[in-house]
C-alpha atoms as a printed R data frame, in Angstrom:
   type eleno elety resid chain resno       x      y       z
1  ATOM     1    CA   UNK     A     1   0.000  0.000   0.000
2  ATOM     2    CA   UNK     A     2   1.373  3.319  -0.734
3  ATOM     3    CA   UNK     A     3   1.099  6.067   1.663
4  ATOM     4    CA   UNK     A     4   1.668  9.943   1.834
5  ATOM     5    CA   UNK     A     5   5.154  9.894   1.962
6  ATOM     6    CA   UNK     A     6   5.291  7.789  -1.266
7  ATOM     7    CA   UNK     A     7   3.247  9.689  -2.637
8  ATOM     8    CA   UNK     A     8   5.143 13.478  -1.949
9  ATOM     9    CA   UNK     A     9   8.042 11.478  -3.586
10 ATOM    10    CA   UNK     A    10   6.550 10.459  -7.142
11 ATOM    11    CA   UNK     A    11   4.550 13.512  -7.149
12 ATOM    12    CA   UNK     A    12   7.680 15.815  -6.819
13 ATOM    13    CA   UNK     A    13   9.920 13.873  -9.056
14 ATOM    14    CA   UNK     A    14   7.096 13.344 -11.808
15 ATOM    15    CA   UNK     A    15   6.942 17.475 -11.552
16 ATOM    16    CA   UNK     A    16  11.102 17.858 -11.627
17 ATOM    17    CA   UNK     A    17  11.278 19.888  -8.495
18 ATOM    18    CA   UNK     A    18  13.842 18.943  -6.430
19 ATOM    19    CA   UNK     A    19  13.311 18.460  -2.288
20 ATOM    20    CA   UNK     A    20  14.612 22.438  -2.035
21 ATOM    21    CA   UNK     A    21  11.920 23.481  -4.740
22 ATOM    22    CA   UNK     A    22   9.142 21.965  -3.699
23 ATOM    23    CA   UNK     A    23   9.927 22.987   0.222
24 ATOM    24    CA   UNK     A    24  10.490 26.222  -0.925
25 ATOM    25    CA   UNK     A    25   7.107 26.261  -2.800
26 ATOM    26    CA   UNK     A    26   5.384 25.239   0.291
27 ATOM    27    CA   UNK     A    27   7.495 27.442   2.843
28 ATOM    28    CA   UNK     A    28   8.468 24.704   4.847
29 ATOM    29    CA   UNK     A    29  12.389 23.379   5.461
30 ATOM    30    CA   UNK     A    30  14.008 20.878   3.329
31 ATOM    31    CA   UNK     A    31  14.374 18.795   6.536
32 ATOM    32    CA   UNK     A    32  10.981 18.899   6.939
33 ATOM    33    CA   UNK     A    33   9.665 17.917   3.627
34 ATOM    34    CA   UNK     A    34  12.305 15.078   3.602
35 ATOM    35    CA   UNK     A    35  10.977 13.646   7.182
36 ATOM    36    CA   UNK     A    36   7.530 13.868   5.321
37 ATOM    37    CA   UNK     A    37   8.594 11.708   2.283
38 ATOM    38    CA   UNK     A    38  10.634  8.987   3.986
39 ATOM    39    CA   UNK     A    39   7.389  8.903   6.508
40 ATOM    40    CA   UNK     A    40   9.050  9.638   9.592
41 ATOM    41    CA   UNK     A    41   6.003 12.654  10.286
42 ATOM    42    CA   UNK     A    42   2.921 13.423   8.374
43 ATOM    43    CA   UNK     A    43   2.480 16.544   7.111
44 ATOM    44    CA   UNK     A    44  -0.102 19.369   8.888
45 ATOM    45    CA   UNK     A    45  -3.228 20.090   7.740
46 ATOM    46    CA   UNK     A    46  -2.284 23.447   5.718
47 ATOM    47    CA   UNK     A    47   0.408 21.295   4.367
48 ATOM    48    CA   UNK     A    48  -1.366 18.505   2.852
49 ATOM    49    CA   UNK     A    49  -3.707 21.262   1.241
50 ATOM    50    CA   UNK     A    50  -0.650 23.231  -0.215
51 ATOM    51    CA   UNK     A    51   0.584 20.046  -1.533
52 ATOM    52    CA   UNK     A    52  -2.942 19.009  -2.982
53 ATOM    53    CA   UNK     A    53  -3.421 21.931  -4.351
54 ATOM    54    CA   UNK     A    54  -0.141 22.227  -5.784
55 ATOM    55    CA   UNK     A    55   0.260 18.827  -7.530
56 ATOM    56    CA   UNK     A    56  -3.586 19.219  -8.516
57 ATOM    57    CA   UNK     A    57  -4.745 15.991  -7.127
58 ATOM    58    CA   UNK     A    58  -7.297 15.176  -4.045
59 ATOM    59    CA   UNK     A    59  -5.987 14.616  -0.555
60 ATOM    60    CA   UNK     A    60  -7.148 10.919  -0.575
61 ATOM    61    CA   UNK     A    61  -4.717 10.540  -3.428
62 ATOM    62    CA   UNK     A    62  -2.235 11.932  -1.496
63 ATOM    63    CA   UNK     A    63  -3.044  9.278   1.332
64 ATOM    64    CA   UNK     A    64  -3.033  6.499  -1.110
65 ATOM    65    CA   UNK     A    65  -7.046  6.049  -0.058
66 ATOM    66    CA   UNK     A    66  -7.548  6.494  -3.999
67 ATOM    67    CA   UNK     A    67  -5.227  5.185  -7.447
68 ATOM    68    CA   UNK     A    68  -6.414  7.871  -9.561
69 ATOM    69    CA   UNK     A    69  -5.112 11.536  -8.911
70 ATOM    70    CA   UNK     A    70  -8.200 13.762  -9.848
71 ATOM    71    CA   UNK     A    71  -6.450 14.399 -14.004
72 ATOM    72    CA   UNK     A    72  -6.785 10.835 -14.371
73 ATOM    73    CA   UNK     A    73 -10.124 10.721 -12.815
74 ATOM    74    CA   UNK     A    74 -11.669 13.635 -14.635
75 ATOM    75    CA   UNK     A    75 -10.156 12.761 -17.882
């Protein structure tokens, strides 16, 4: 099963940012966004949002509740 941190990972790399980018993007530390994709914390609420938002795709994608990010869904 994959889960949020999995999920930060492929979403960043499919994008091209790298872990600097993307925490920059968000206005969190690199540490921070690092402990979030090898799963060591979960990111807040505001986070998750930001990164939703960002990566266009539904919070239960981001959770791994759902395979299909909402492009794939709507398309």
């Amino acid at each position: 099963m994959i889960n949020c941190g999995d999920r930060i990972t492929l979403l960043r790399e499919h994008y091209g940012f790298t872990q600097e980018e993307l925490a920059h993007k968000l206005g969190i530390s690199r540490s921070a966004l690092s402990h979030y994709e090898k799963n060591r914390r979960t990111p807040d609420y505001e986070t998750l949002i930001n990164l939703a938002d960002l990566f266009q795709v539904s919070v239960d994608y981001m959770f791994g509740r759902t395979k299909h990010n909402e492009r794939e869904h709507l398309a």
